[in-house]
C-alpha positions, 0 to 999 in steps of 0.5 A: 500500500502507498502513502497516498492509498494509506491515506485514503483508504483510512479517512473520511468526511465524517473525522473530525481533526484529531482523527485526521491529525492522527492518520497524517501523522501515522502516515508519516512515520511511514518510510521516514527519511531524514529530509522528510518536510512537514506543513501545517497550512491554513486559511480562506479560500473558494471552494465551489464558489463560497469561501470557506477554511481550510487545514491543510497537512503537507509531507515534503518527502525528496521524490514527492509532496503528500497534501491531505487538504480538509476544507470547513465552513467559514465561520467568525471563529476561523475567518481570520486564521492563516498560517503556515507552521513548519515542523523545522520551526517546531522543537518537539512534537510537531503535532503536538503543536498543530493539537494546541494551534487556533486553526485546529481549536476552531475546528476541533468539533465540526466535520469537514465539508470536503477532503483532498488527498494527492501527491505533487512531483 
């Protein structure tokens, strides 16, 4: 089974964070290699003509990059959440800190509207 079908085969619509959080993160500990990149992206964006919030998990691997983008309703408690954090930029756990980020508070109890998973060269 491939990263990308690991994924797939092990998340769904109605996870909520934590349960997604947790497969990224298993994922990744999944033929590790020491360049290996992780990102944890937010913010607005159109989706099907709304805006609405996404969350986005991104593993830099040296052949190539694993998205699972989670898209959310819009709402006053995310509308002004963006952000990049970088797991170089993390001393520790990295999804310890992705747990206890604004982004992942905001969302923590609703389901997602949408889930993209794919990979980039």
């Amino acid at each position: 089974m491939t990263l990308l079908e690991f994924l797939k085969s092990n998340t769904n619509k109605e996870m909520l964070i934590s349960e997604l959080t947790d497969v990224f993160s298993e994922m990744c500990m999944m033929q590790p290699d020491e360049n290996d990149e992780l990102l944890f992206q937010t913010g607005t964006e159109i989706f099907v003509g709304e805006k609405c919030f996404h969350v986005s998990f991104v593993r830099y691997r040296t052949e190539n990059e694993i998205h699972m983008d989670v898209m959310y309703p819009l709402s006053d408690a995310t509308r002004f959440i963006h952000g990049n954090l970088w797991n170089t930029d993390v001393e520790g756990d990295f999804f310890r800190c992705v747990r206890s980020s604004k982004a992942f508070c905001a969302v923590e109890q609703l389901k997602p509207l949408r889930i993209d998973i794919y990979t980039e060269d």
